[in-house]
C-alpha positions as a Markdown table, in Angstrom:
| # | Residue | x | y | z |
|---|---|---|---|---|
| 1 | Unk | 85.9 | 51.7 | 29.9 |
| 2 | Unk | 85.6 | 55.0 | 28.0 |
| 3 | Unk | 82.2 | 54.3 | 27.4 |
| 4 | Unk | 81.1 | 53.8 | 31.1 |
| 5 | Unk | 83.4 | 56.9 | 32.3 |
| 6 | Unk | 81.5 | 59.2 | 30.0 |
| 7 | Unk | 78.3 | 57.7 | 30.9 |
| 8 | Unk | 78.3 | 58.8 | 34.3 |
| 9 | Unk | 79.6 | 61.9 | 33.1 |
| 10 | Unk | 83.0 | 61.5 | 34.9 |
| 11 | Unk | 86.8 | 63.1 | 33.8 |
| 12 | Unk | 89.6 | 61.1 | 33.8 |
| 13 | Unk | 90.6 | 62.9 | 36.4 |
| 14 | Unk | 87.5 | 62.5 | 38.8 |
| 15 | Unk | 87.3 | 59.0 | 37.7 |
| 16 | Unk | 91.4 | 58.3 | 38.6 |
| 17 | Unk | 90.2 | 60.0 | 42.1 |
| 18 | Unk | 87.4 | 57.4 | 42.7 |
| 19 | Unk | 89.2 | 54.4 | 42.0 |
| 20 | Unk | 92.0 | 55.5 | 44.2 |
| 21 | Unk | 90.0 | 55.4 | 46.7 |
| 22 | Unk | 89.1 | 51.7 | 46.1 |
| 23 | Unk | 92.9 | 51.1 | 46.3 |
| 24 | Unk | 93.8 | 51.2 | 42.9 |
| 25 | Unk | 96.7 | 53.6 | 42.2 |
| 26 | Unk | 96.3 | 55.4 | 39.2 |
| 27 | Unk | 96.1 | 58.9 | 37.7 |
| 28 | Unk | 94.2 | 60.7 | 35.0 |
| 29 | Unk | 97.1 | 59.3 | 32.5 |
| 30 | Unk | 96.4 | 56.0 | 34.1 |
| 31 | Unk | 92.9 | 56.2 | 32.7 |
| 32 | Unk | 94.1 | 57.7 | 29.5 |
| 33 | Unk | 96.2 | 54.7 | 28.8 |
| 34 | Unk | 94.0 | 52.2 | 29.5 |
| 35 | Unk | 91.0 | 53.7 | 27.2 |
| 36 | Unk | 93.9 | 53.4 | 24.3 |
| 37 | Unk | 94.8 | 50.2 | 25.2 |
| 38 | Unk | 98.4 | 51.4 | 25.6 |
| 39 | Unk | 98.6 | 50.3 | 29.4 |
| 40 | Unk | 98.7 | 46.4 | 30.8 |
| 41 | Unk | 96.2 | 46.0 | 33.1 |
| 42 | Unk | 96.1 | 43.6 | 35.7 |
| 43 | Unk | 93.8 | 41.3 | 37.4 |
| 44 | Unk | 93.4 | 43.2 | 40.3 |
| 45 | Unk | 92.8 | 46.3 | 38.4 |
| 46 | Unk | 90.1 | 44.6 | 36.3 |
| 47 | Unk | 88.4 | 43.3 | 39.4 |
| 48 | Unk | 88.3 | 47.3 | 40.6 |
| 49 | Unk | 86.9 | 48.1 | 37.8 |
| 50 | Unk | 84.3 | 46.0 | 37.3 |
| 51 | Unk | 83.3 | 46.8 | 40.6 |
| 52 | Unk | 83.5 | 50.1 | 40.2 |
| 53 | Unk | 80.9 | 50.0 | 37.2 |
| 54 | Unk | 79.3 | 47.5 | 38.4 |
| 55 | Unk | 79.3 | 45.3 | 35.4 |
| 56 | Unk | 80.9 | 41.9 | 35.1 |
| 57 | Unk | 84.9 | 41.4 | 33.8 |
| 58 | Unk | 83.7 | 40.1 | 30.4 |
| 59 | Unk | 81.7 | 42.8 | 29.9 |
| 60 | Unk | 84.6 | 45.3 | 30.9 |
| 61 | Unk | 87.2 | 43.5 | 28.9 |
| 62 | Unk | 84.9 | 43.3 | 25.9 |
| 63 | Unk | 84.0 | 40.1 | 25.3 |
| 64 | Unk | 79.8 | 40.2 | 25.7 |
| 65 | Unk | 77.8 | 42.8 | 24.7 |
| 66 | Unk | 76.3 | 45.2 | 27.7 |
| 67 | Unk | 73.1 | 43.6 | 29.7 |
| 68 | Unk | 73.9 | 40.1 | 28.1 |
């Protein structure tokens, strides 16, 4: 996720902002956690995420390499 955030050039805290407004509460420590892999994340998180970045959930969670 780390690697898409910085992509489009976006803080934790500006990214936090966005996907709050696609109904996923979180925080700039949210984010944090989840790029360490400190953090559960849920289903429903994934899905926001992926849609977020537009890429698919494999692809977020790891398991196929980018534009496979």
């Amino acid at each position: 996720m780390k690697q898409h955030r910085t992509a489009q050039g976006l803080s934790q805290a500006a990214l936090a902002g966005r996907l709050q407004l696609l109904g996923m509460e979180c925080s700039d420590l949210t984010i944090l956690r989840i790029e360490q892999g400190s953090r559960f994340v849920p289903d429903y998180e994934v899905a926001i995420l992926s849609e977020y970045f537009n890429i698919s959930t494999d692809e977020l969670l790891g398991k196929r390499e980018p534009g496979q």
